[in-house]
C-alpha positions as CSV (number, residue, x, y, z in Angstrom):
1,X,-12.7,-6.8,-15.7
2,X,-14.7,-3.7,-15.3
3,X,-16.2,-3.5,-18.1
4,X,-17.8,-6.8,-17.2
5,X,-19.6,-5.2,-14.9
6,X,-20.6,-1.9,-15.8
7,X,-23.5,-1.3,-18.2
8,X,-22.9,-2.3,-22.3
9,X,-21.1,0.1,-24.2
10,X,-19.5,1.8,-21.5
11,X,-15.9,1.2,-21.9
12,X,-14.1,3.6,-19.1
13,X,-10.5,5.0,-20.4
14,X,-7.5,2.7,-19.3
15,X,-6.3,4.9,-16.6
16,X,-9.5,4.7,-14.7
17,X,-9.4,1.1,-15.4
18,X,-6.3,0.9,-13.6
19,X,-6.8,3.1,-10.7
20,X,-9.6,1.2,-9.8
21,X,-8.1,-2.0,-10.2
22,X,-5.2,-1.2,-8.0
23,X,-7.8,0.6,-5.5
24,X,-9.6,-2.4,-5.1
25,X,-6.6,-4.9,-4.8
26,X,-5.1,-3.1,-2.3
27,X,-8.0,-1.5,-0.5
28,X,-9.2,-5.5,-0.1
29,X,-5.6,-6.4,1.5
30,X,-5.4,-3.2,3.4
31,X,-9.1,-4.6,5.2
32,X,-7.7,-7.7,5.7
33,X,-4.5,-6.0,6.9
34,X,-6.9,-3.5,9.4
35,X,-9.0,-6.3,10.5
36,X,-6.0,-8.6,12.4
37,X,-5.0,-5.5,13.7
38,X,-8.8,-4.5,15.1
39,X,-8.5,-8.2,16.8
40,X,-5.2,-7.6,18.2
41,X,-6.5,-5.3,20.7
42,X,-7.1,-7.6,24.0
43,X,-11.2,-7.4,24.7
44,X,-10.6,-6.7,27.9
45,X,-9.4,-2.9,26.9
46,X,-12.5,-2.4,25.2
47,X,-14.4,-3.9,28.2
48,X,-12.4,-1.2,30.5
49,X,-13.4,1.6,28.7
50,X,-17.1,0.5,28.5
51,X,-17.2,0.0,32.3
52,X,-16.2,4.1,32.4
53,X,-19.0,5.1,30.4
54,X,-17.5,5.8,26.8
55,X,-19.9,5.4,24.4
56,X,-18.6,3.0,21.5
57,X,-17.7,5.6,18.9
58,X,-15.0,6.9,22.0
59,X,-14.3,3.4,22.6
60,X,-13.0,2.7,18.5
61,X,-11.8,6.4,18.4
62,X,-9.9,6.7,21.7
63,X,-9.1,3.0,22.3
64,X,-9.4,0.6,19.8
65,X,-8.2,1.9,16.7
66,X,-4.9,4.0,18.0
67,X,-3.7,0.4,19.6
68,X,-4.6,-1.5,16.5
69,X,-3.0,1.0,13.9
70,X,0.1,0.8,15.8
71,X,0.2,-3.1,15.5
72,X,-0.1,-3.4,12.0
73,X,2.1,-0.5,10.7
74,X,5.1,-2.7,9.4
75,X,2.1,-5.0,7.5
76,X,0.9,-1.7,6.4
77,X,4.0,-0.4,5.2
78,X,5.2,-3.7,3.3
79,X,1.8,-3.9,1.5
80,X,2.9,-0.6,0.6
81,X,6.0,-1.4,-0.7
82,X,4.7,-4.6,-2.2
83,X,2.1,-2.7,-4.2
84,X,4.5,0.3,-5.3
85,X,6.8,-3.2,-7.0
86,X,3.3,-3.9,-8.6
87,X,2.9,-0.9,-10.4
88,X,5.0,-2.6,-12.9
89,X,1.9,-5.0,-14.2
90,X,0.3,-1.9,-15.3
91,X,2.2,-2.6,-18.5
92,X,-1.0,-4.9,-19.0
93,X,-3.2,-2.2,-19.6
94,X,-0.9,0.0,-21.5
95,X,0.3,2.4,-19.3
96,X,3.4,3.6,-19.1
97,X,5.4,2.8,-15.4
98,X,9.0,2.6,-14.4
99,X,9.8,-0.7,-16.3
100,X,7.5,0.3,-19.5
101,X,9.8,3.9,-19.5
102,X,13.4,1.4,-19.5
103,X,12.1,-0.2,-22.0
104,X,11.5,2.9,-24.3
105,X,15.0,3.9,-23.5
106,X,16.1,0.6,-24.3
107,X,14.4,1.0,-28.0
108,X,16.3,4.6,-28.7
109,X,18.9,3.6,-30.8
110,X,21.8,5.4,-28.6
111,X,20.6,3.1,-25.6
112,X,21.4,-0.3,-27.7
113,X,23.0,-2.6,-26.1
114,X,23.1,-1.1,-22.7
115,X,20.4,-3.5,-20.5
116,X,22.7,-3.6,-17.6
117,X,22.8,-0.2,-17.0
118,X,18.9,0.3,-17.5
119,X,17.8,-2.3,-15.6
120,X,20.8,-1.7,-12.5
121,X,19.1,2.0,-13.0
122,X,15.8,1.5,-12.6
123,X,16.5,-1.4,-9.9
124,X,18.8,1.4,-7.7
125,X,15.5,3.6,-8.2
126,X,13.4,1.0,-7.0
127,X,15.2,0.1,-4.1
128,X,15.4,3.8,-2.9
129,X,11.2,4.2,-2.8
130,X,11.7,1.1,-1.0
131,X,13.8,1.5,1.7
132,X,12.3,5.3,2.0
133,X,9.4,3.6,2.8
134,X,10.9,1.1,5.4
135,X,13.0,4.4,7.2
136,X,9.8,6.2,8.0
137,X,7.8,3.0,8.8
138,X,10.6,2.3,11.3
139,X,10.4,6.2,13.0
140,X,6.9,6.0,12.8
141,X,7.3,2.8,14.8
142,X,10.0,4.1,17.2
143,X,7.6,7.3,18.0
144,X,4.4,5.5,18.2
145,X,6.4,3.5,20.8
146,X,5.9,5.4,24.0
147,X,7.3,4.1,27.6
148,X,4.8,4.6,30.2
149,X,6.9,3.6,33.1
């Protein structure tokens, strides 16, 4: 769809199409994800920290923000996850991902016959990223999760 937009007879290369269609998918998601979180935060914080005299880029920096990060990490971190599983649609454009590389190994002649292992592969491969990704969201979570009693 960019080229739809940009002037005639530009025609950017299919990796920049790609990068920007993945920036803008997720970067619109990502808002959405940041917003909730922004409106998480109790008003009556905010109020609090106006009544000592913080200016409001103190009040976003110091107050808002840290409390609303910390609510929406696991939405963060599955949107994360989500869109790393998505890189497989950038078969549409041509580029070469995970799935497009099984299926090249699929066409080698050696390889014929053998979509079980492929696919178990490059499932096993997936699934690792994946749960990386969930282990660190959980620590992240499990730090960021201060007593103050």
């Amino acid at each position: 769809m960019l080229p739809l937009i940009l002037p005639v007879g530009t025609r950017p290369d299919r990796v920049i199409r790609a990068i920007s269609g993945f920036t803008l998918f997720s970067a619109a998601y990502l808002a959405e994800t940041i917003r909730g979180g922004l409106q998480s935060v109790p008003q009556g914080q905010i109020e609090a920290a106006k009544a000592l005299g913080l200016n409001p880029i103190f009040v976003l920096v110091f107050i808002v923000l840290p409390q609303a990060l910390k609510a929406v990490i696991p939405a963060i971190v599955g949107q994360f996850i989500s869109l790393f599983k998505v890189t497989s649609l950038l078969a549409i454009v041509g580029l070469v991902d995970l799935l497009g590389i099984s299926q090249s190994i699929l066409a080698n002649p050696k390889f014929i016959g053998r979509y079980a292992e492929v696919y178990l592969f490059i499932s096993l491969i997936y699934w690792i990223f994946c749960y990386f990704m969930s282990w660190c969201s959980r620590k992240l979570e499990e730090k960021l999760n201060y007593k103050t009693n």
